[in-house]
N, C-alpha and C positions, 0 to 999 in steps of 0.2 A: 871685893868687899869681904871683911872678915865676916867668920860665924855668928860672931858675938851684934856686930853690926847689923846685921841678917836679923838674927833673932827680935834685937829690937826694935830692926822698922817695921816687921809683924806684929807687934806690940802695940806699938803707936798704929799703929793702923787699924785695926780692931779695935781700939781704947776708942777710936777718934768715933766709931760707930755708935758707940754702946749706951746713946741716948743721953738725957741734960744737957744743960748749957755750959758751955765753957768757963773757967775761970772768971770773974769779972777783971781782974787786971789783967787777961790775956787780950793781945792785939787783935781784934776783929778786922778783915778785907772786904771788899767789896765781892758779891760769890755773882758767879753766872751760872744758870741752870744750864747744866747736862745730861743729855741719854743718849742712848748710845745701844746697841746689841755685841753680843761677843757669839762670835760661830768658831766650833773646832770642824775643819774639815769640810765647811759650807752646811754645818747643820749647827743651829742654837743650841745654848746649854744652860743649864738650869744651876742655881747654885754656884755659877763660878763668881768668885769674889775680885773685881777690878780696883784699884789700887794706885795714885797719882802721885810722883816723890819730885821733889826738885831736881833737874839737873844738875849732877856733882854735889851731891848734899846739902847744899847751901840756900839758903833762904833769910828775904828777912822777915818773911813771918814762916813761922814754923806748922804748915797743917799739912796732911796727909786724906785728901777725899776720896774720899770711897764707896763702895755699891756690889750689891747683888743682884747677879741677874733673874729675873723671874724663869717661869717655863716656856717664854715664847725669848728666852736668852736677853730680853730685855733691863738694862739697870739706869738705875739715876742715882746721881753721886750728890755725897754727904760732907760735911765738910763741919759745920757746929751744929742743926739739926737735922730730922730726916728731908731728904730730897731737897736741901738749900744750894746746891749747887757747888762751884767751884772757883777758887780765887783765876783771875786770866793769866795769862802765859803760857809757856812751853812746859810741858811736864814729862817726865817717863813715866810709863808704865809699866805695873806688873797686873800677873793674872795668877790664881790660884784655882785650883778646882777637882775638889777631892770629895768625895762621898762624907753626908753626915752620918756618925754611927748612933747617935740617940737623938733622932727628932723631936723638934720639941721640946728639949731641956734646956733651963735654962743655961745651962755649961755646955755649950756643942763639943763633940769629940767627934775629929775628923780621920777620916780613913786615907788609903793611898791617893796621893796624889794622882791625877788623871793626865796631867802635861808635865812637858818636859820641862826639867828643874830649870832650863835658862829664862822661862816668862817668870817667873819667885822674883829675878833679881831685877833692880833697873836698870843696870849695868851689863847685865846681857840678855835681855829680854826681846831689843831689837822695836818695842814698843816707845809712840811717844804721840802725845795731843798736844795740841794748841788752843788752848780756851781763849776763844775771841768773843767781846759785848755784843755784837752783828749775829753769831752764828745761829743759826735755827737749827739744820739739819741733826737727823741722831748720828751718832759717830758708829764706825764699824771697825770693831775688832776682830780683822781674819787669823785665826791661829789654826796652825798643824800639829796633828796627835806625836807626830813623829819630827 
């Protein structure tokens, strides 16, 4: 995946968080609620931003669900409002999780990254879900610091 490609599925991906409703001419899906914990190294993490992309970029509806975890590593993902879940199928995953340097603001500025730059990409993150109508259970994301 180029930089540039990078850059802007971090884009879309934040954008997709940042509250209102979508377009009215954009294609709405049928969403299924998601949670799920993320642990580094079998302990929760606070703050880390999880992330859902089509396998091989392609979709025919274009969303990007997404979520933050609480302090017990806790998230529920986003998709057109808060906590509305996620369209079904296969997705990769990424995970970001870097210190905020101005809490609180409405512009967050983030610090070092905390994981290893291959969970950023979906292509080598090594991450992937299956959003199935049936599923109950929270989903667990085990990641390694190293």
């Amino acid at each position: 995946m180029s930089l540039r490609k990078f850059c802007l599925s971090l884009v879309l991906v934040f954008a997709a968080g940042c509250g209102g409703d979508p377009p009215a001419d954009m294609p709405k899906v049928e969403l299924i609620p998601v949670t799920g914990v993320i642990q580094v190294d079998g302990k929760p993490v606070s703050g880390a931003r999880v992330a859902l992309h089509s396998p091989g970029g392609n979709s025919d509806v274009i969303v990007n669900p997404n979520g933050i975890t609480d302090a017990e590593g806790k998230f529920q993902l986003t998709t057109y409002s808060v906590h509305d879940g996620a369209p079904a199928g296969v997705w990769a995953v990424t995970v970001s999780w870097a210190d905020i340097l101005n809490p609180g603001a409405s512009e967050p500025e983030y610090g070092k990254e905390k994981l290893p730059i291959r969970y950023q990409a979906p292509t080598s993150s090594g991450l992937s879900l299956e959003v199935k109508p049936d599923a109950s259970e929270p989903v667990l994301l085990s990641l390694k610091s190293r």
